[in-house]
SETI-445850 format. One line per 2 residues: their letters; for each residue x, y, z of N, C-alpha, C. Coordinates in steps of 0.2 Angstrom, whole numbers, plus 2048, in hexadecimal, padded with zeros to 3 digits. Layout:
N
A) X/Y/Z/X/Y/Z/X/Y/Z ~ ...
END
This chain:
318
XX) BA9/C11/E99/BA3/C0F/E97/B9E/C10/E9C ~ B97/C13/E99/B93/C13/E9F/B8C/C10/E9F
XX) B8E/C0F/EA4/B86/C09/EA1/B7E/C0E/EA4 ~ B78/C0D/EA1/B72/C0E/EA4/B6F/C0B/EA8
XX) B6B/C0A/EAA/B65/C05/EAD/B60/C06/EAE ~ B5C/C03/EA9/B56/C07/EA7/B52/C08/EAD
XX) B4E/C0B/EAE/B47/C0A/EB4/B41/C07/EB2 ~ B3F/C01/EB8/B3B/BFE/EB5/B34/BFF/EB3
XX) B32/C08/EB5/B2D/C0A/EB3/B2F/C0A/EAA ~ B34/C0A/EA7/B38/C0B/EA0/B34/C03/E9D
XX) B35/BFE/EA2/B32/BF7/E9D/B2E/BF7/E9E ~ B2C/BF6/E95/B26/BF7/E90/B22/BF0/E92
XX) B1C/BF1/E95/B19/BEC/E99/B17/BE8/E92 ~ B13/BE0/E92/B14/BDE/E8A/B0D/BDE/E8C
XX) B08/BDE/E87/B01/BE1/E86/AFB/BD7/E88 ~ AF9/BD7/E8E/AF3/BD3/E90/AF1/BCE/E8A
XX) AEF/BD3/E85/AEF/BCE/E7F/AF3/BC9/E7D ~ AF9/BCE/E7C/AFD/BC9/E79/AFF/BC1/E7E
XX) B00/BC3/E86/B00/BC1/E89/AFC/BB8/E87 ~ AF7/BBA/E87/AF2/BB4/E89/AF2/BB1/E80
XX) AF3/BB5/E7B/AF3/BB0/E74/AF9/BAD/E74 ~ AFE/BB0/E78/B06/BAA/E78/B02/BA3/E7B
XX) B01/BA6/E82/AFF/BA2/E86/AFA/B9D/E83 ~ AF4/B9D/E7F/AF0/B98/E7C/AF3/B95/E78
XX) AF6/B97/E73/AF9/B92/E6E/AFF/B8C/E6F ~ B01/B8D/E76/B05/B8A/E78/B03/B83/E7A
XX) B03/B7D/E78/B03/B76/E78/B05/B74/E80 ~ AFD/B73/E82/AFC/B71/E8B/AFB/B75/E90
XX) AFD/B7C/E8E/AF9/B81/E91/AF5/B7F/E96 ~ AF3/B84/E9B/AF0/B84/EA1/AE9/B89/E9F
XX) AE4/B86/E9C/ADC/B8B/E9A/ADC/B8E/E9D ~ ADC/B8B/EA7/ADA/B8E/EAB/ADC/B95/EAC
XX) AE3/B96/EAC/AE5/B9D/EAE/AE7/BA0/EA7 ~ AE6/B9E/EA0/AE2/BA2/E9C/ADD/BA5/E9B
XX) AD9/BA1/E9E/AD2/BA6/E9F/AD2/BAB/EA4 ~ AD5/BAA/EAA/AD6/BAE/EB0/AD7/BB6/EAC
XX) ADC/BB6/EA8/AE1/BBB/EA5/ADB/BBF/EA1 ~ AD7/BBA/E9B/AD3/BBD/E98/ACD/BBF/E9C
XX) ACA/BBC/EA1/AC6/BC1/EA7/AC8/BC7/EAA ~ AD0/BC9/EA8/AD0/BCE/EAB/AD0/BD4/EA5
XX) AD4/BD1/EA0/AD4/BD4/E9B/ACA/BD6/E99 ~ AC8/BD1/E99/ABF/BD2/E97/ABD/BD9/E9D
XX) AC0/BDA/EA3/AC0/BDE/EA7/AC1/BE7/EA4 ~ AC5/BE4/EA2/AC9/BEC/E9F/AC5/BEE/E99
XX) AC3/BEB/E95/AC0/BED/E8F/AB9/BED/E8F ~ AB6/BEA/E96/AB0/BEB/E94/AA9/BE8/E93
XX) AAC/BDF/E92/AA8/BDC/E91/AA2/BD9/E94 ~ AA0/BD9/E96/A98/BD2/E9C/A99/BCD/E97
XX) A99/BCF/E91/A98/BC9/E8F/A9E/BC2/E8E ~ AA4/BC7/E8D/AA9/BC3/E8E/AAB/BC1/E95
XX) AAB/BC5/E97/AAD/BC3/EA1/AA6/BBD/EA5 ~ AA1/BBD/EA1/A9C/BB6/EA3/A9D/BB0/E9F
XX) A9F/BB1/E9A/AA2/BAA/E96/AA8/BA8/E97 ~ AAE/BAE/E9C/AB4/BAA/EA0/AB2/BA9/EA6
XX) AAE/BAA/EA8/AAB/BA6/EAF/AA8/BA0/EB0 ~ AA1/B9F/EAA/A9F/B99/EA8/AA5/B95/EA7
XX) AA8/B94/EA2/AB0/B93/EA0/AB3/B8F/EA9 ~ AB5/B94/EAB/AB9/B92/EB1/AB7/B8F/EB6
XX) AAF/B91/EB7/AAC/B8E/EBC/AA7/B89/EBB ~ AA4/B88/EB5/AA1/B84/EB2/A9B/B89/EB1
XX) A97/B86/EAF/A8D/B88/EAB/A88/B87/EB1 ~ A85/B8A/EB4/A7E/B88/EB9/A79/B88/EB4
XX) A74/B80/EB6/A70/B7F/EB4/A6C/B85/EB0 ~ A6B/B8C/EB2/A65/B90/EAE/A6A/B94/EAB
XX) A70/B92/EA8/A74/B98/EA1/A75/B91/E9D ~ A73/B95/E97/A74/B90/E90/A7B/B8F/E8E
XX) A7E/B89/E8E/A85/B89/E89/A86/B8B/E84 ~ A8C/B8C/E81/A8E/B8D/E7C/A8C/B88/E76
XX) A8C/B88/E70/A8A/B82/E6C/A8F/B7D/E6B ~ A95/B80/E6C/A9A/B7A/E6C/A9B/B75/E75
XX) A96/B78/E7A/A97/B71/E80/A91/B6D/E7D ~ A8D/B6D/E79/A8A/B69/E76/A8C/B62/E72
XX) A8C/B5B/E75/A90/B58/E74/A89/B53/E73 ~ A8C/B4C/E6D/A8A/B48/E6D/A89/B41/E71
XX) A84/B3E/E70/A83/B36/E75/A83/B32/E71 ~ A86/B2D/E6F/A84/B26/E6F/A82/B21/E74
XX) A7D/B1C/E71/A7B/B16/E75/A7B/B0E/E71 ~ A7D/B0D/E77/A7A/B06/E76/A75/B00/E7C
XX) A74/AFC/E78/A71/AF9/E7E/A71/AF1/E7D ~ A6E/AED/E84/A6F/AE7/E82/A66/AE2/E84
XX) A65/ADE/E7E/A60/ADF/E7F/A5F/AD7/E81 ~ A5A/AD3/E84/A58/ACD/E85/A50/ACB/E80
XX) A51/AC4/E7E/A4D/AC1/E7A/A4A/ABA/E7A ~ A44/AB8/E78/A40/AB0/E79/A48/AAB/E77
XX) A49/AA7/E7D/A4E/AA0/E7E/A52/AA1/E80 ~ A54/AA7/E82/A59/AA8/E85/A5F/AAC/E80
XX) A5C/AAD/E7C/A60/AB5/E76/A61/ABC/E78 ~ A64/ABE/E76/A69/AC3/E79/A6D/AC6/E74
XX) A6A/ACE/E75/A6C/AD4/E70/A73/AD8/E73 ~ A79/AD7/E74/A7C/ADA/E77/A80/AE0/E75
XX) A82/AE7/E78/A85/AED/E75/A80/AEF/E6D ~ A7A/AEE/E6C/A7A/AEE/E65/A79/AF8/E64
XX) A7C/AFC/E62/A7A/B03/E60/A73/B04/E5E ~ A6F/B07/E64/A6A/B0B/E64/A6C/B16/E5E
XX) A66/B12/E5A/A66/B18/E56/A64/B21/E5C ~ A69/B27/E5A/A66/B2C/E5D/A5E/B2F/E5D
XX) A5D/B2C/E56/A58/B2F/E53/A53/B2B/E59 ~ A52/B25/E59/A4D/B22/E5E/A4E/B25/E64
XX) A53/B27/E69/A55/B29/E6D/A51/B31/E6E ~ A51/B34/E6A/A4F/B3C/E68/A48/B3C/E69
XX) A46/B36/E65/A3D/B36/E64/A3A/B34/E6A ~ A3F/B2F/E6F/A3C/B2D/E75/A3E/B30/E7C
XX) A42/B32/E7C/A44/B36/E83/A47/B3F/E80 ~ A47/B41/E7A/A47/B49/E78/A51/B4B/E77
XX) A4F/B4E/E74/A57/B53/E72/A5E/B52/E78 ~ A5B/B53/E7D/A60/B55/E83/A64/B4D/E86
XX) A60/B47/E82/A63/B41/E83/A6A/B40/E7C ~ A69/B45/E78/A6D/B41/E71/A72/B49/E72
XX) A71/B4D/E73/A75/B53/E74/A76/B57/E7C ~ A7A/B53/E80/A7B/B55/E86/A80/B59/E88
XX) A7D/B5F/E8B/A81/B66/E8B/A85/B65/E93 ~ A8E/B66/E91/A93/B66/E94/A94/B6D/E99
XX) A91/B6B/EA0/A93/B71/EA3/A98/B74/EA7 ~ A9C/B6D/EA8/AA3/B6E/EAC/AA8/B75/EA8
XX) AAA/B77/EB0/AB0/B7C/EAD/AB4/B77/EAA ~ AB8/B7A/EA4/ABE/B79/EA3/AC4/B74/EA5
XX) AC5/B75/EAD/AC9/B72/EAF/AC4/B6A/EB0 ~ ABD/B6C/EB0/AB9/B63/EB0/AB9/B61/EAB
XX) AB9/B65/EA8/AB8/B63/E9E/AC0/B5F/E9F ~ AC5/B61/E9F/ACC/B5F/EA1/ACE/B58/EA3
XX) AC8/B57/EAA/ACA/B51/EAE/AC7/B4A/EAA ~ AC1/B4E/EA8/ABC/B4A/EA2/AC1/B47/E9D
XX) AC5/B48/E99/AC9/B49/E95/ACD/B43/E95 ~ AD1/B45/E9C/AD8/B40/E9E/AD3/B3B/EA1
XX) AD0/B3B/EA5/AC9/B33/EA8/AC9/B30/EA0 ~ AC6/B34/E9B/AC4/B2F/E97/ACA/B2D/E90
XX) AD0/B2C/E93/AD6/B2D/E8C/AD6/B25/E8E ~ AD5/B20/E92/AD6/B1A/E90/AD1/B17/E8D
XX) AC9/B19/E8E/AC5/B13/E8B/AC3/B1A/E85 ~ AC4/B1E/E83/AC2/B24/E7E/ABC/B25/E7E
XX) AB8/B25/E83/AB3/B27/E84/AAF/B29/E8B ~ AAA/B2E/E8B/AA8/B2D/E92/AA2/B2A/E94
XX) A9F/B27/E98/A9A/B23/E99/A94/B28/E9E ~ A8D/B29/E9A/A8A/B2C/E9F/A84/B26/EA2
XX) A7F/B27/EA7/A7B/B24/EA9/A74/B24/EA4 ~ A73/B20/EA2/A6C/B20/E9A/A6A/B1B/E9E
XX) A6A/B18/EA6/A63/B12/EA8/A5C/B13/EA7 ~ A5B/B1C/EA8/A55/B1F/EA7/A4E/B1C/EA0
XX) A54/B1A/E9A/A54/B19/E93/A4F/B11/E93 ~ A51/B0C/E98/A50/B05/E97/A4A/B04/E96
XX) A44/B08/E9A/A3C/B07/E99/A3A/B0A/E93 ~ A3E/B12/E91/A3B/B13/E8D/A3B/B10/E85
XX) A42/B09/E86/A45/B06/E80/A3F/B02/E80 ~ A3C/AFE/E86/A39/AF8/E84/A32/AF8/E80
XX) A34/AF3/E79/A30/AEF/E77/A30/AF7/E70 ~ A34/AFB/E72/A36/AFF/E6B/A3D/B00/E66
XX) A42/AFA/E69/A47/AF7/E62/A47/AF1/E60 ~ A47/AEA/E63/A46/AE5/E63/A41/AE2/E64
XX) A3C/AE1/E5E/A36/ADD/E62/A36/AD6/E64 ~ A32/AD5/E6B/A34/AD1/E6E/A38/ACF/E71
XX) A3F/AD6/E71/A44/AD6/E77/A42/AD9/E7C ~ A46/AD7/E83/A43/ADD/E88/A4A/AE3/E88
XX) A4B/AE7/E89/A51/AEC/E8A/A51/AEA/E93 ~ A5A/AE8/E92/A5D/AE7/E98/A62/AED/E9B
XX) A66/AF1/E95/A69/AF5/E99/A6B/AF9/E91 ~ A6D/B00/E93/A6D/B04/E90/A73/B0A/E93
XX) A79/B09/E8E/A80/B0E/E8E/A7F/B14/E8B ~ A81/B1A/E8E/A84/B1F/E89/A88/B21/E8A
XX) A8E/B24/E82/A94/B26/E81/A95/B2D/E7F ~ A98/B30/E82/A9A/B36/E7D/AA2/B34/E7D
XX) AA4/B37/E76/AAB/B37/E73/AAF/B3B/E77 ~ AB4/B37/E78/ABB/B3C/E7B/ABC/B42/E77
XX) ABB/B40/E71/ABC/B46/E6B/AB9/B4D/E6D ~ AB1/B4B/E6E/AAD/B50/E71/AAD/B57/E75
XX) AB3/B51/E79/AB4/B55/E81/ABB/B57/E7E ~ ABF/B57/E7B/AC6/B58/E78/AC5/B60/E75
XX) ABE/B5F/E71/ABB/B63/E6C/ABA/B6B/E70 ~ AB9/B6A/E76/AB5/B70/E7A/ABB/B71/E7B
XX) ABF/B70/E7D/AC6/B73/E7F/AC9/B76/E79 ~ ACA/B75/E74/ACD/B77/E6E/AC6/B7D/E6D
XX) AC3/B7C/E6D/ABC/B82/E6C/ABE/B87/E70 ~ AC0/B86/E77/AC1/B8B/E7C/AC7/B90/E79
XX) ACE/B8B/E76/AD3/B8F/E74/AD1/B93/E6F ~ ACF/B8E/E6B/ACC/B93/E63/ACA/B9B/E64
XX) AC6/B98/E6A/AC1/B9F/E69/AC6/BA5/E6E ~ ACA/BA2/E72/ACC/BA7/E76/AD3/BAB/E70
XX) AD5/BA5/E6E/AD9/BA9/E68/AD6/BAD/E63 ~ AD1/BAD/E5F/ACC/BAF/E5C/ACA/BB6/E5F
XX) AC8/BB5/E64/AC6/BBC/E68/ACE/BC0/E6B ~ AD1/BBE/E6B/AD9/BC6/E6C/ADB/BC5/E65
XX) ADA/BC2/E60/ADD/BC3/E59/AD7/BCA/E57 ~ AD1/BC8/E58/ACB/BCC/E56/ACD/BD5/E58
XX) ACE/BD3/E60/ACE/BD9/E64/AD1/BDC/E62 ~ ADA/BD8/E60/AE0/BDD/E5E/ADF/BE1/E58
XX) AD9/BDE/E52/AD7/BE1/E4C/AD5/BE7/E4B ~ ACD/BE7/E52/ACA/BEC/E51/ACB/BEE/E58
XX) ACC/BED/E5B/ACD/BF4/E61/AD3/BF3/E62 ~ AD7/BF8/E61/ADE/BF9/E62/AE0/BFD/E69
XX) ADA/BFC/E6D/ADD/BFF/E74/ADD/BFA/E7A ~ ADA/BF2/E78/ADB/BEC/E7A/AE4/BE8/E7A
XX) AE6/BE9/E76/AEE/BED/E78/AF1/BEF/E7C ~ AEF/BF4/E7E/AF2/BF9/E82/AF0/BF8/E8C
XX) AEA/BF0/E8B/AEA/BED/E8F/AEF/BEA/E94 ~ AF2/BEB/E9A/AF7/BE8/E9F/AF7/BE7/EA5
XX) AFB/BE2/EA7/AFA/BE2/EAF/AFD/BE8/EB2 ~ AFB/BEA/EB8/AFD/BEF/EB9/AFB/BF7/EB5
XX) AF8/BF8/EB1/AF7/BFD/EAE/AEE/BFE/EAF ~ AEE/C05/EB0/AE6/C05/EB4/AE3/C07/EAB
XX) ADD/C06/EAC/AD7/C07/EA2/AD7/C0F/EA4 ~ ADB/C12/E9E/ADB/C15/E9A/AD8/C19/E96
XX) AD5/C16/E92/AD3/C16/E8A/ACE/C14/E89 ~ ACD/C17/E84/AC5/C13/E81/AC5/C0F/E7D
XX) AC2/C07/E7F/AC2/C02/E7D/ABE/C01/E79 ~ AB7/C04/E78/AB4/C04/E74/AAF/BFC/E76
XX) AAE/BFD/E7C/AA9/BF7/E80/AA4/BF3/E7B ~ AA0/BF7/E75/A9A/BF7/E72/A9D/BF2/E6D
XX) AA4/BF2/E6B/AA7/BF0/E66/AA9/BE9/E68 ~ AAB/BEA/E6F/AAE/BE4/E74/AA9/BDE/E74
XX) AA3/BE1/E75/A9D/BDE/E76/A9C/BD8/E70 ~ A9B/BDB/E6A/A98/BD8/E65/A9D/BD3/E62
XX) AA3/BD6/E63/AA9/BD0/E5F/AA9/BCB/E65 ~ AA9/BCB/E6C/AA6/BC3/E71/AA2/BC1/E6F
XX) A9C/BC4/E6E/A94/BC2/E6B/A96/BBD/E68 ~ A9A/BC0/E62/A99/BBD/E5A/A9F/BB7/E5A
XX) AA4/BB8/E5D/AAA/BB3/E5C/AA7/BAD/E61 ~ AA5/BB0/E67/AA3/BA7/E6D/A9B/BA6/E6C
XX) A98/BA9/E6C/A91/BA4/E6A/A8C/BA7/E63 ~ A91/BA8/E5C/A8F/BA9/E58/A8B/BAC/E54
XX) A87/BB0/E58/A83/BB6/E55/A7D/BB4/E54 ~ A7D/BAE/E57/A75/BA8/E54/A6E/BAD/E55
XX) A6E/BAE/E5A/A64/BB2/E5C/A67/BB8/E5D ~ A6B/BBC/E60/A6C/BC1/E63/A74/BC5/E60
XX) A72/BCC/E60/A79/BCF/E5E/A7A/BD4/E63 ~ A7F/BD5/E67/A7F/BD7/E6E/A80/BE3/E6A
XX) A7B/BE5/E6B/A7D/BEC/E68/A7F/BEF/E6E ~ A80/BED/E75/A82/BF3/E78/A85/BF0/E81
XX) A87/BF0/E86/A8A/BEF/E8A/A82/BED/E8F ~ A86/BE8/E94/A7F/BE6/E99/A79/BE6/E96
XX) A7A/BDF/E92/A72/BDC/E91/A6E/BE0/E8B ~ A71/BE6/E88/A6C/BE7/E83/A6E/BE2/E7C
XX) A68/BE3/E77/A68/BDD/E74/A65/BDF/E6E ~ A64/BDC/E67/A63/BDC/E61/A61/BD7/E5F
XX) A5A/BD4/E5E/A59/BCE/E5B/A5B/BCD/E55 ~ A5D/BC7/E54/A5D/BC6/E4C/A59/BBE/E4A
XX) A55/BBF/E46/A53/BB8/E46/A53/BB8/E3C ~ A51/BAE/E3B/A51/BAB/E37/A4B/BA9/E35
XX) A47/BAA/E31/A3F/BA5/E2F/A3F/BA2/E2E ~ A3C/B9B/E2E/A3C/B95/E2B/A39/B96/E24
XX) A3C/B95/E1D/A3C/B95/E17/A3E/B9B/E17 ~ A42/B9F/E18/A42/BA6/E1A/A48/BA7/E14
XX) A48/BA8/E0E/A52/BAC/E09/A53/BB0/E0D ~ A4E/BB5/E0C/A50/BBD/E10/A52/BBD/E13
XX) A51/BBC/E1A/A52/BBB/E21/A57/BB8/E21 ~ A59/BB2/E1E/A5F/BAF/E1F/A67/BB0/E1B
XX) A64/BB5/E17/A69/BB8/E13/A6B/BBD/E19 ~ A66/BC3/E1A/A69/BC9/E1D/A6D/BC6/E24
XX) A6A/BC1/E28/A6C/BBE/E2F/A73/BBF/E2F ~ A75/BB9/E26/A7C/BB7/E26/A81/BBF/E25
XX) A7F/BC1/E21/A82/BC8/E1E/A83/BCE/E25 ~ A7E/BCF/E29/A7F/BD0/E30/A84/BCC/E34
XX) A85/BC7/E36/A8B/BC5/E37/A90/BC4/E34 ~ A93/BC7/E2F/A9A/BC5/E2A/A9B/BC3/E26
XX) A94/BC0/E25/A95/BBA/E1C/A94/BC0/E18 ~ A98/BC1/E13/A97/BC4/E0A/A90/BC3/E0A
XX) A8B/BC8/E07/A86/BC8/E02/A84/BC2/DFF ~ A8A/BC2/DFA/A8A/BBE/DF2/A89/BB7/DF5
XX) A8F/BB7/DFB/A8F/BAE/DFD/A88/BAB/E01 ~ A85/BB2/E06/A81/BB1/E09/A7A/BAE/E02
XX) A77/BB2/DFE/A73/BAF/DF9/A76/BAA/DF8 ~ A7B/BA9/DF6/A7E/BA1/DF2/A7A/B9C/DF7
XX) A7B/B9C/DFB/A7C/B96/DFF/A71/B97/E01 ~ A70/B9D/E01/A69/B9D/E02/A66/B97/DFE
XX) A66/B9B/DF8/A65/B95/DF3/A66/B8D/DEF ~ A6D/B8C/DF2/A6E/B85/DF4/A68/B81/DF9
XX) A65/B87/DFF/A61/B84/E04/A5C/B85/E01 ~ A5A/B87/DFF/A54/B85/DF8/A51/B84/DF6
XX) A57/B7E/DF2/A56/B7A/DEE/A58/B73/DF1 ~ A59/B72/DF8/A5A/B6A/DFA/A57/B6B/E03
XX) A57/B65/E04/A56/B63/E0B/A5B/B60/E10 ~ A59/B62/E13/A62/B60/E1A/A61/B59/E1B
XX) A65/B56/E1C/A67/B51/E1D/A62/B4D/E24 ~ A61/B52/E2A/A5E/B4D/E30/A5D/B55/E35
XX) A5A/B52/E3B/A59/B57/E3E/A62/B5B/E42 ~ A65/B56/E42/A6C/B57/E46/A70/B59/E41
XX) A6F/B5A/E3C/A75/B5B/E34/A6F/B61/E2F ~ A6F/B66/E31/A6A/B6D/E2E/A6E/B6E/E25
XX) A71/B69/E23/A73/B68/E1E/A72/B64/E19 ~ A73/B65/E11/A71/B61/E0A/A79/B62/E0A
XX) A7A/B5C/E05/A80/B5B/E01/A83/B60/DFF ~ A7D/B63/DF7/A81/B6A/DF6/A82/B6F/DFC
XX) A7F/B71/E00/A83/B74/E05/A88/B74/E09 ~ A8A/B6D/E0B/A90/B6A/E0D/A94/B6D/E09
XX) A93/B6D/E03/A9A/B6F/DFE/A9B/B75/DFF ~ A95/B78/DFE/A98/B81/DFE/A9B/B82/E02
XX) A9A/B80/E09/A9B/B83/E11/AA4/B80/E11 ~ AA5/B79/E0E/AAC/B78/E0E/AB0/B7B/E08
XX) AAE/B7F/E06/AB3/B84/DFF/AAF/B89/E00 ~ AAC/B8D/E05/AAC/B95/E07/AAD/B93/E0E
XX) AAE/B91/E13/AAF/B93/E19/AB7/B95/E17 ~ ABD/B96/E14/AC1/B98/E14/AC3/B9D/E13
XX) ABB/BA3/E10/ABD/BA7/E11/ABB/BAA/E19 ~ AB9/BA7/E1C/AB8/BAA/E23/ABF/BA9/E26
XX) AC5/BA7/E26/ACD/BA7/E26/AD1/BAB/E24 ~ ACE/BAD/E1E/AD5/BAF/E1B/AD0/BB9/E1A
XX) ACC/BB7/E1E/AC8/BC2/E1F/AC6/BC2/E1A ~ AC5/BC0/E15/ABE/BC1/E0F/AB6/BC1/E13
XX) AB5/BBD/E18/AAE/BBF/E1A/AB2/BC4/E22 ~ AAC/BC6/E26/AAC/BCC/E2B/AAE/BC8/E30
XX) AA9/BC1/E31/AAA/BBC/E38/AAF/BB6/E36 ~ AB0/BB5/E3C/AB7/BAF/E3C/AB4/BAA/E3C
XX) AB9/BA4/E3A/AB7/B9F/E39/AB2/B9C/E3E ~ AB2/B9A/E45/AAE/B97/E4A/AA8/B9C/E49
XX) AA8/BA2/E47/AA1/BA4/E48/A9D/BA4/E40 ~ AA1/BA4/E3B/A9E/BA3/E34/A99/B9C/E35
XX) A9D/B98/E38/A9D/B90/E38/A95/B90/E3C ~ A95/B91/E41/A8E/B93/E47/A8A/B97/E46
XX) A8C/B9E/E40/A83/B9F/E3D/A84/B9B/E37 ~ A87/B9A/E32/A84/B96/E2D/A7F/B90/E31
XX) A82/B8D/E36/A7F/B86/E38/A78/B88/E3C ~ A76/B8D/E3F/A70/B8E/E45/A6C/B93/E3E
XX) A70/B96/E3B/A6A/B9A/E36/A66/B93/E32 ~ A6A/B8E/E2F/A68/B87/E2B/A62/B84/E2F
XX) A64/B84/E34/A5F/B80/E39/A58/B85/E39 ~ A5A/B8B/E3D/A53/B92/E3C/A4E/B8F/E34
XX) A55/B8F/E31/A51/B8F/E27/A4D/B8A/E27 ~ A50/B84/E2A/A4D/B7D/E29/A47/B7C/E2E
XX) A45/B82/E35/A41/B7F/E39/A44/B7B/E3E ~ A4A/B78/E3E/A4B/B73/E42/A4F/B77/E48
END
């Protein structure tokens, strides 16, 4: 008998991608050194836009870059108030909506800028009271003598959900799986990505570009048409069908579904400034978003999901 031995130049390196989608969908995974893998891969292919959203990601957000719309997380409050004889309002839930009109947006939707790994610490700090607690003392003047008349406002708590901060971390996987499922679809030379193996091939950067665009910050104002910073407006009118039909149809949605749903927006009014939706639309978007799943529309689901929602809102003005 004789035996071979292969040369190790002979074993078939296994391809970056695949790499890192074993690596995500594994339960407990280490984000951190998935993203590392997908910065380098973002390297190879081409992207700025992808290798700035695994940095942000790793290193966390500076103050002058915008987040993505999923670190965008909710506040609750409550407060405790004092009244004539010695009466006493205590923990009673403070409405957002008051909150929004007296101190502005950035009080009721507070954008998360920790990397990943703070997003993380965030997370296990808050698994025993399920919530995080931020400083709202700023809140106590400008409550008084505007929820309880005749109470004075003594102190005031706010909470964001553990849920919240659970959520960005599923949003991170989502999307990173999302983007090498996308890549492995339509560029077939993101494959042939490896350690050790120097680029190649034509990756087709311009194509790289726009399926980041569109899969992590959803295609809302901008479609990325070319490498380093060039750019493609896209906007939405206020009362605009047109405009909010073509938007949709440009990012992925069918024609057909894009009017349906125009039309729905037509005929009702959304629910509040934070919910850019009416009932009937709620329905449609829960019995067509499926087909952003199953490849009947162009874009994936997280990004079907984030222009339907920010086109709604352009529609509605809000």
């Amino acid at each position: 008998m004789r035996l071979e031995v292969r040369k190790s130049s002979e074993v078939k390196k296994v391809p970056l991608l695949h790499e890192i989608q074993e690596s995500v969908v594994q339960e407990g995974a280490d984000l951190g050194s998935i993203l590392l893998k997908l910065r380098f891969l973002a390297s190879r292919l081409g992207s700025d836009v992808l290798e700035e959203w695994v940095k942000h990601e790793s290193e966390g957000y500076p103050k002058d870059v915008e987040v993505p719309p999923y670190r965008m997380v909710g506040v609750s409050y409550k407060g405790t108030f004092s009244g004539p004889f010695g009466s006493r309002i205590q923990n009673a839930p403070i409405p957002t909506h008051l909150i929004k009109q007296l101190a502005g947006d950035s009080w009721v939707r507070i954008k998360i800028r920790e990397s990943i790994a703070g997003v993380d610490d965030l997370v296990k700090g808050s698994a025993e009271s399920g919530s995080l607690g931020i400083d709202a003392s700023n809140l106590i003047l400008l409550l008084q003598g505007k929820f309880y008349v005749n109470y004075a406002c003594n102190s005031v708590s706010g909470t964001i959900s553990r849920t919240s901060l659970t959520e960005i971390q599923q949003a991170v996987r989502g999307r990173i799986l999302e983007l090498t499922l996308e890549f492995e679809k339509s560029i077939p030379a993101a494959t042939e990505v490896s350690f050790g193996v120097s680029k190649d091939t034509d990756t087709n950067s311009e194509k790289v570009q726009q399926i980041s665009q569109q899969i992590i910050y959803g295609n809302v104002t901008t479609a990325v048409a070319g490498g380093h910073g060039s750019s493609v407006s896209v906007s939405v009118n206020a009362r605009d069908a047109l405009s909010f039909v073509r938007h949709l149809v440009e990012s992925g949605i069918a024609e057909e579904d894009a009017k349906s749903l125009a039309t729905i927006l037509e005929s009702e009014e959304p629910e509040g400034d934070l919910e850019p939706f009416g009932a009937r639309a709620k329905a449609w978007i829960a019995s067509n978003l499926k087909k952003a799943m199953d490849g009947t529309w162009k874009a994936g689901l997280s990004v079907a999901t984030a222009v339907i929602t920010e086109a709604a809102k352009k529609y509605y003005g809000l």
